[in-house]
C-alpha positions in Angstrom: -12.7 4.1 -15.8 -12.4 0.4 -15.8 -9.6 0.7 -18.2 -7.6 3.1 -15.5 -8.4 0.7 -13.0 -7.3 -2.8 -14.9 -4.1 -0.7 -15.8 -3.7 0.2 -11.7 -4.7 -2.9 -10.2 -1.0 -4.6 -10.2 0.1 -1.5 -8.0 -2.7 -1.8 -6.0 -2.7 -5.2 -5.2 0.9 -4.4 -4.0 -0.3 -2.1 -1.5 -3.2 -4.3 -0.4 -0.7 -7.6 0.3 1.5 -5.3 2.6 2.8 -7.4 5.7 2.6 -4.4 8.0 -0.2 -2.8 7.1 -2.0 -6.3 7.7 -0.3 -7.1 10.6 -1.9 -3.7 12.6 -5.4 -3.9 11.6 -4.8 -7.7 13.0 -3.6 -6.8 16.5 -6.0 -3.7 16.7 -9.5 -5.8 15.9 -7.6 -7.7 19.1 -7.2 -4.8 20.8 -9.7 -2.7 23.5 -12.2 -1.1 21.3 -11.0 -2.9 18.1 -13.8 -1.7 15.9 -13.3 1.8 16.3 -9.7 1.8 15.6 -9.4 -0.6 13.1 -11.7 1.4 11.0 -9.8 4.7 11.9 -6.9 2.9 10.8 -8.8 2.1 7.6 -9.5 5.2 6.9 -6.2 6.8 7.5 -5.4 4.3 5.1 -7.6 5.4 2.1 -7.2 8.7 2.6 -3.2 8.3 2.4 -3.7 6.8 -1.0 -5.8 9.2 -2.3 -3.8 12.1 -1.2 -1.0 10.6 -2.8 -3.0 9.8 -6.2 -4.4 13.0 -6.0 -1.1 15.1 -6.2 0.5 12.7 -8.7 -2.7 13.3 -11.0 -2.2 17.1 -11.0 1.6 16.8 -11.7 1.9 19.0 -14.5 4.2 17.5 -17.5 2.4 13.6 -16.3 1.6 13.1 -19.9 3.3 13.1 -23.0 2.0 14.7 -26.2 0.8 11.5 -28.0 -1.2 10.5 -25.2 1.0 7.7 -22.8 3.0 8.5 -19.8 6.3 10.6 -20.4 9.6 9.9 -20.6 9.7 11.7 -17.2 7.4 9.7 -15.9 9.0 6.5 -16.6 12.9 7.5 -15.5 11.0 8.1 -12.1 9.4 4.9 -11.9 12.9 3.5 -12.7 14.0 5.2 -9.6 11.6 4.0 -7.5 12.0 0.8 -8.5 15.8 0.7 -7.5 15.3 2.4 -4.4 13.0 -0.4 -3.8 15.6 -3.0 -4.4 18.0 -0.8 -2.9 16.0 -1.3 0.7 15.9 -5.4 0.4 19.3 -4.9 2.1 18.6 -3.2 5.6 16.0 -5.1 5.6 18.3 -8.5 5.3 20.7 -6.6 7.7 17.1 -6.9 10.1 16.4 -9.9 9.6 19.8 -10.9 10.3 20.2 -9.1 13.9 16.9 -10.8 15.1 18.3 -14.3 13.9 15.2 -17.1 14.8 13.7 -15.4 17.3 10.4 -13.9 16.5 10.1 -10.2 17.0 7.3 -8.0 16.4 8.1 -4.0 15.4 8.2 -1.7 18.3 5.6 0.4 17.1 2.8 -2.5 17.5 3.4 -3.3 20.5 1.5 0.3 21.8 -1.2 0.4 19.4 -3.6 -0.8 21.9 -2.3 2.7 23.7 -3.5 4.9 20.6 -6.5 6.9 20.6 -8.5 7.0 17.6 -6.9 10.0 16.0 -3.5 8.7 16.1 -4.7 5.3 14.6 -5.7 7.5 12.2 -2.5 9.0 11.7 -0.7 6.0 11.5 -2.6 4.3 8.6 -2.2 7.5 6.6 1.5 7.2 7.2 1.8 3.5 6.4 -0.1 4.6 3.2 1.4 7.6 2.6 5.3 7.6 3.5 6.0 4.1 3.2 8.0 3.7 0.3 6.6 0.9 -0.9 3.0 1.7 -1.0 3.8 5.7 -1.9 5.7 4.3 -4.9 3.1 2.0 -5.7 0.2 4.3 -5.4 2.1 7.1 -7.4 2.4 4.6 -10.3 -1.2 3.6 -10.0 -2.1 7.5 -10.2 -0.1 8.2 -13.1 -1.8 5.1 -15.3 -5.0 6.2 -14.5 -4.4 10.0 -15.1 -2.6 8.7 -18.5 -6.0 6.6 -19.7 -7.3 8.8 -23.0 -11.2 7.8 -21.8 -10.4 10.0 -18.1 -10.8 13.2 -19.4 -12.3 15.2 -16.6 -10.6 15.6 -13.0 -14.1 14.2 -11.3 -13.7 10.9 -13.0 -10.0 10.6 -12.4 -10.2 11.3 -9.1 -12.9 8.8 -8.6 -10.9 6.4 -10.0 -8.1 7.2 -7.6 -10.4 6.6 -4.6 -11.9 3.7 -6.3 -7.9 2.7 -6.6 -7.6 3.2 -3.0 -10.4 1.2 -1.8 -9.0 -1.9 -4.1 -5.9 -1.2 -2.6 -7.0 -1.5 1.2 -9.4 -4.7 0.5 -6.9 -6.7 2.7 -8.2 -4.8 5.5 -11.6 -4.3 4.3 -12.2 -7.9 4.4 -10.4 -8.4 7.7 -12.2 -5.8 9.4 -16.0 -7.4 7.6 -14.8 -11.0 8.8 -14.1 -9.7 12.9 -17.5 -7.7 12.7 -19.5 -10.6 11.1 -17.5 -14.0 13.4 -16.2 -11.7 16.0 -15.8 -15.3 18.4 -14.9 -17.3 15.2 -12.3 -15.4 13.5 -10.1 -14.6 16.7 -8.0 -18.1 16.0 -7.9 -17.1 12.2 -6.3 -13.8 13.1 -4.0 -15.4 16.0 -2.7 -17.6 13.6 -2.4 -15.2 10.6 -0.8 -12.5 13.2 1.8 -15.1 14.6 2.6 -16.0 10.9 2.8 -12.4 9.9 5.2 -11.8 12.7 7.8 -14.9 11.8 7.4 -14.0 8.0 7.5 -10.5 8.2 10.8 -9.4 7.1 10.7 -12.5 4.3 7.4 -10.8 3.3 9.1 -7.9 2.9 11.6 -8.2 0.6 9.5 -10.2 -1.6 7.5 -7.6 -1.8 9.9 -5.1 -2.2 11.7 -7.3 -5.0 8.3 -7.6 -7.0 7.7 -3.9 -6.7 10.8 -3.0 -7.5 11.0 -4.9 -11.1 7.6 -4.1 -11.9 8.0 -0.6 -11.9 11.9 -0.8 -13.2 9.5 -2.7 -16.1 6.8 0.3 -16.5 10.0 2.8 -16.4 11.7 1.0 -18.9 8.3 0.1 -21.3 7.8 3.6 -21.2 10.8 4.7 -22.6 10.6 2.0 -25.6 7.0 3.2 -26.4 
C-alpha cells in the first residue's frame, strides 16, 4: 500500500496545493459558523476524490497484461494533460480582463450564505469536476490500482481514501490550526486569503502547467514501457 501511495503522492500533492480549494476553506473558518462548514466542505472534498478514485479503479481494461498501466491508460493521461495546458489560456484571457485590480471569484463571495449541505456540495464539486483535481485524482487511482502488491478491492480502495486524505491535508491543517489558535491564526489566514486572491489566477496556471506536463510525462512513460 505504501508503494501505491509513494507512486500517487505527486498527483495528490497537486490537488492539495489547489488555490481555490484553499482559498474557500479560508473565507469559511472566517465565516458565521466556520467550523461546521469548513468541515462539511472537507468532507465534500474527500468524498469527491474517492468517488473519483473509486470509478477509475473499477475501469475495466486499467491494466495491461504484464502488469503496468495500458497503453489506454496512458493516451488518456496525454489528454488530460493537454487539456490542462489547453486551459492556461482562458485563464490568461482572466487574468487579463481583471488587469491589477484584485478580484475574488463570484462564487466566494456567498459562501457565508450556504447551509451546510451545499458546502458540502461544493467541495465535492471542486474535488470532483474540476479538471484539475479530477485529472489528478484519476491518475492517482489508476497508479494505485496498477501496484502488483494491491490485489484485493478493500486494500485498493483504502489506499484511494488514504490518497484522498493526503490530498486534502492543505485543508486539514488549516481547519486543525483555526480550531487549536482560533484568535491567533485569523491574521495568518487574512494575509494568506488576500495573497490567495492577488495570486490566484498566477497560481493557476502554474498549476495547470505542472499538471499538465506531469501527466503528458506518465502518458508518454507509459507508452515507452
Amino acid at each position: 500500500m505504501f508503494e501505491a501511495l509513494a507512486k500517487s503522492l505527486p498527483m495528490a500533492l497537486g490537488i492539495a496545493f489547489s488555490p481555490t480549494s484553499v482559498l474557500a476553506i479560508i473565507i469559511l473558518l472566517m465565516s458565521r459558523n466556520g467550523k461546521i462548514k469548513s468541515i462539511s466542505f472537507l468532507t465534500g472534498t474527500i468524498v469527491g476524490i474517492q468517488v473519483v478514485g473509486t470509478l477509475i479503479v473499477l475501469v475495466p481494461g486499467l491494466i495491461a497484461d504484464h502488469g503496468g498501466l495500458s497503453d489506454h491508460t496512458g493516451t488518456v493521461k496525454i489528454i488530460l494533460g493537454m487539456l490542462l495546458l489547453l486551459s492556461i489560456y482562458p485563464v490568461l484571457q482572466k487574468k487579463k480582463r481583471q488587469g491589477i485590480q484584485e478580484r475574488i471569484p463570484k462564487i466566494f463571495n456567498k459562501l457565508d450564505d450556504f447551509g451546510v449541505i451545499k458546502i458540502f456540495i461544493i467541495g465535492f464539486i471542486f474535488s470532483a469536476f474540476s479538471l484539475k483535481n479530477a485529472a489528478l485524482s484519476a491518475s492517482g487511482a489508476a497508479h494505485i490500482r496498477a501496484t502488483s502488491s494491491l490485489n484485493y478491492y478493500i486494500e485498493t480502495l483504502l489506499a484511494v481514501f488514504l490518497f484522498s486524505l493526503i490530498a486534502s491535508f492543505t485543508i486539514i491543517t488549516l481547519i486543525v490550526i483555526y480550531i487549536l489558535f482560533p484568535e491567533k491564526s485569523k491574521i495568518f489566514l487574512l494575509r494568506l486569503r488576500n495573497w490567495l486572491i492577488k495570486e490566484h489566477y498566477n497560481i493557476l496556471i502554474a498549476m495547470f502547467l505542472l499538471a499538465g506536463i506531469m501527466l503528458i510525462g506518465i502518458g508518454v512513460n507509459i507508452h515507452l514501457t
